[in-house]
N, C-alpha and C positions, 0 to 999 in steps of 0.2 A: 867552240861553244863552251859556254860554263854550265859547272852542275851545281845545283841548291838541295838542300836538307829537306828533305820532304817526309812531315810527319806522320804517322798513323793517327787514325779517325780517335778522336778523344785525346789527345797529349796537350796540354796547357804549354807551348813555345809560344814565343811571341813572335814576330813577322822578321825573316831573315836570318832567323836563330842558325849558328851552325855549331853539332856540340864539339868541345874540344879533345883534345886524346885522352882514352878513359871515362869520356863524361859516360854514363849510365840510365836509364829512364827511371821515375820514381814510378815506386812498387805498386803505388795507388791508383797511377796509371793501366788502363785495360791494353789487354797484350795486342802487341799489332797481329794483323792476318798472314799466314803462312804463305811466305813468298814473296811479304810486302820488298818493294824497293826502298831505300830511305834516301835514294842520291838518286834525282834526275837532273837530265840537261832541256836548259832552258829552249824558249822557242827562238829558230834562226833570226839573225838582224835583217829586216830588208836591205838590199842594195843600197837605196839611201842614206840610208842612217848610218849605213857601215862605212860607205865613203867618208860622212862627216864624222864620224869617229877614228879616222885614221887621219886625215886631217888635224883635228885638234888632236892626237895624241902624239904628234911627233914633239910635244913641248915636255913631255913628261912620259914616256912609255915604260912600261912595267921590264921591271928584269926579266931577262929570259932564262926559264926554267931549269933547272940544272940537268947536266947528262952527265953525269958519274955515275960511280955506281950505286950512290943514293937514289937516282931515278927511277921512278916508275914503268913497270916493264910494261910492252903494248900485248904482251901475251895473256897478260892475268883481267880477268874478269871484271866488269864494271861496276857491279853492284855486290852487294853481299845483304844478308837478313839476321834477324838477331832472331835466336832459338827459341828463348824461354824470356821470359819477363825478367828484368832487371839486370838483364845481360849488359855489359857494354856496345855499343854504337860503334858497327863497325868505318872507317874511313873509307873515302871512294878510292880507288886504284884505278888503273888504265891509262891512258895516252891523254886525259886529259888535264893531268897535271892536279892531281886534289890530295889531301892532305894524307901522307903517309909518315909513320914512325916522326911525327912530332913537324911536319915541315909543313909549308906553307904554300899549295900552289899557287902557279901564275898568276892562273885566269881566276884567283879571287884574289891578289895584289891591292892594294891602295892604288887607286888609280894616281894620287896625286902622293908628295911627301909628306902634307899636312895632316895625312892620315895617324891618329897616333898606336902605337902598335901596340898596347894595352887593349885593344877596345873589345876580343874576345873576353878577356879576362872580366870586364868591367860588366859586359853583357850576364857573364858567369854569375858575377855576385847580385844582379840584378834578381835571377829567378827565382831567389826565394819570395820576392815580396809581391811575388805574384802566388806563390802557394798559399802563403800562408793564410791569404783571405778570401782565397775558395775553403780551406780548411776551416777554416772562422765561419764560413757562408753554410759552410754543409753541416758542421756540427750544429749550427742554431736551427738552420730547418728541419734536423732531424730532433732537436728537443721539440720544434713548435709540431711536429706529428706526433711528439709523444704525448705531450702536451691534448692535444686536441683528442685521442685517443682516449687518454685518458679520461677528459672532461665529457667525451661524449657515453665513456663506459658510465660514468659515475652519472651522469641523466639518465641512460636506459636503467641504471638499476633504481634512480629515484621513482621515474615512468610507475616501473614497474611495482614498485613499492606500494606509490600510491594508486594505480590499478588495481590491485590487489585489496587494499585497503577499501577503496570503493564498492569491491566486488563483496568484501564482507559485511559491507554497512549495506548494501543492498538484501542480502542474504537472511542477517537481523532484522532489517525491517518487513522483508517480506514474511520473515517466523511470527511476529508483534502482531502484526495484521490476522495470519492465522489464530493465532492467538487470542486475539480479541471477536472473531467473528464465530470462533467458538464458544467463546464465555457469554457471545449475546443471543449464540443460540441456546443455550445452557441455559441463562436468564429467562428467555423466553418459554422454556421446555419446562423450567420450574411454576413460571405462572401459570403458564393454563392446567400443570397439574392443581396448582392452588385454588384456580378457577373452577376446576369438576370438583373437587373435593368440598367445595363450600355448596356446590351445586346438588352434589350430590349429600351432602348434611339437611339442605334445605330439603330436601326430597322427602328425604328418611323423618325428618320433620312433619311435614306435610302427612305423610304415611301414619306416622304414631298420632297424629291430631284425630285424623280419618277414625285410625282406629277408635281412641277416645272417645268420638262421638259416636259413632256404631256401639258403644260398647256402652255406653249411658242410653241412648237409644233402643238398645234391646233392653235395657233393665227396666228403662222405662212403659214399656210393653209387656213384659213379664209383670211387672205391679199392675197396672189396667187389666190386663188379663186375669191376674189374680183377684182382685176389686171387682170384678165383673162375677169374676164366679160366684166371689162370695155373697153377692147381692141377690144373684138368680138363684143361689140356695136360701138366703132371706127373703125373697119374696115366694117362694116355694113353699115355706115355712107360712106363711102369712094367709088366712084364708079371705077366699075371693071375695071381695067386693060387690057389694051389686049396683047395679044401675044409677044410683042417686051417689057415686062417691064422686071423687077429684075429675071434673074431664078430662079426657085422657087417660085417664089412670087405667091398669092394670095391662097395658101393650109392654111386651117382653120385646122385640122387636121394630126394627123400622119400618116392616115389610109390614107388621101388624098394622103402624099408626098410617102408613100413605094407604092400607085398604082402609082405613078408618077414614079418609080424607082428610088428613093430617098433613097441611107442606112440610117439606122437611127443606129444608136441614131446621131445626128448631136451636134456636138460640138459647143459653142458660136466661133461667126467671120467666121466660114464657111457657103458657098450658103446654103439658104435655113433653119437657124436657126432661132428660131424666141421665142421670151421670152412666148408669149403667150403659147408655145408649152412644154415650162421648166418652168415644172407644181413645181417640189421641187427644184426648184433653185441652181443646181446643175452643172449648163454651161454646162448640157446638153439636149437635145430636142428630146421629145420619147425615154428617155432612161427607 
């Protein structure tokens, strides 16, 4: 049975790879698991196939393996593991004939001549152009994350900016608003002071008129009253009349002239009127 390369989870080999003596894992690569094997053997041939591969191989059959003492001993261990990341690969040993100190087992032989014996080598110089554009691939997506990172930091602080800005222009105008619903109540608290204050002018107005006339109106009563007096001390003064004078004449009173059967109220220029008697000046007597 043959044994093949068998990589750890994550290694960028390409199918068949087997590495050469000394090849190494790159560093970038994540470390295999502790205990990995890197050399298994493939699965058994069925009987069929194996007949017809012994069949056609008796036109071209592989040299047989060497026994010197270059050979590989059947004591020593089949597999080996590499320790630490970047280690060298170690080669398979055992009885199956796999590559030790630079040689080249059987059972991975060219099956034919036509095989060219370069073609490790060729495979060798193959892998970089497989690294190097996952490296190309992983560098870009890690700018397009920083990238997007970024562009997304610098929106949340635009957001924020103008959230903020908003919240201030709200703030302003709710203060404006205060502001102005106070100046109309201000307004409003000024006029109707203006309003009592004129109301209450008018008032006081009203009030000195009031008095005004109360005050001409008792002076006017104090002259009547004075005029009255001085009349009933002139007709005091005046001696009685008799019977043949003025009708009406000589009634100090109204009380006199209605027992005298005298209507009253007597208008001025009629019998019997007499100023003394038009107490409120009114041209009329006893009224």
């Amino acid at each position: 049975m043959a044994a093949r390369f068998n990589p750890p989870p994550g290694w960028q080999v390409p199918a068949g790879f087997r590495p050469e003596p000394g090849w190494s894992p790159d560093p970038a690569w994540p470390v295999a698991p502790a205990g990995w094997e890197y050399w298994i053997e493939d699965a058994p041939v069925p009987h069929e196939q194996l007949h017809e591969t012994l069949h056609l191989g008796t036109v071209a059959a592989p040299p047989a393996p060497p026994t010197g003492p270059g050979a590989p001993a059947a004591s020593q261990p089949r597999t080996r593991s590499v320790a630490r990341e970047g280690a060298a690969i170690p080669l398979p040993d055992g009885p199956l004939g796999h590559l030790r100190d630079g040689g080249v087992p059987a059972s991975t032989a060219a099956p034919s001549s036509a095989a060219p014996s370069g073609a490790a080598p060729s495979r060798a110089r193959r892998r970089p152009r497989y690294l190097v554009p996952m490296v190309a691939v992983a560098c870009f997506a890690l700018g397009v994350i920083v990238g997007v990172i970024v562009s997304l930091a610098q929106a949340t602080d635009a957001s924020q900016a103008a959230l903020d800005a908003s919240r201030a222009q709200e703030k302003a105008a709710a203060e404006l608003a205060d502001l102005q619903a106070q100046r109309a109540d201000l307004e409003s608290d000024t006029k109707a002071l203006d309003d009592r204050e004129a109301d209450l002018t008018a008032r006081e107005s009203a009030v000195a008129q009031k008095e005004a006339d109360q005050a001409s109106r008792q002076t006017q009563l104090d002259q009547q009253a004075q005029q009255a007096q001085q009349q009933n001390q002139q007709n005091a003064q005046q001696p009685a009349q008799g019977t043949g004078g003025t009708k009406h004449g000589g009634f100090q009173t109204c009380d006199d002239l209605r027992a005298a059967g005298v209507a009253t109220p007597i208008k001025r220029g009629d019998p019997g009127y007499s100023r003394l008697l038009d107490l409120d000046d009114n041209n009329y007597a006893c009224d």
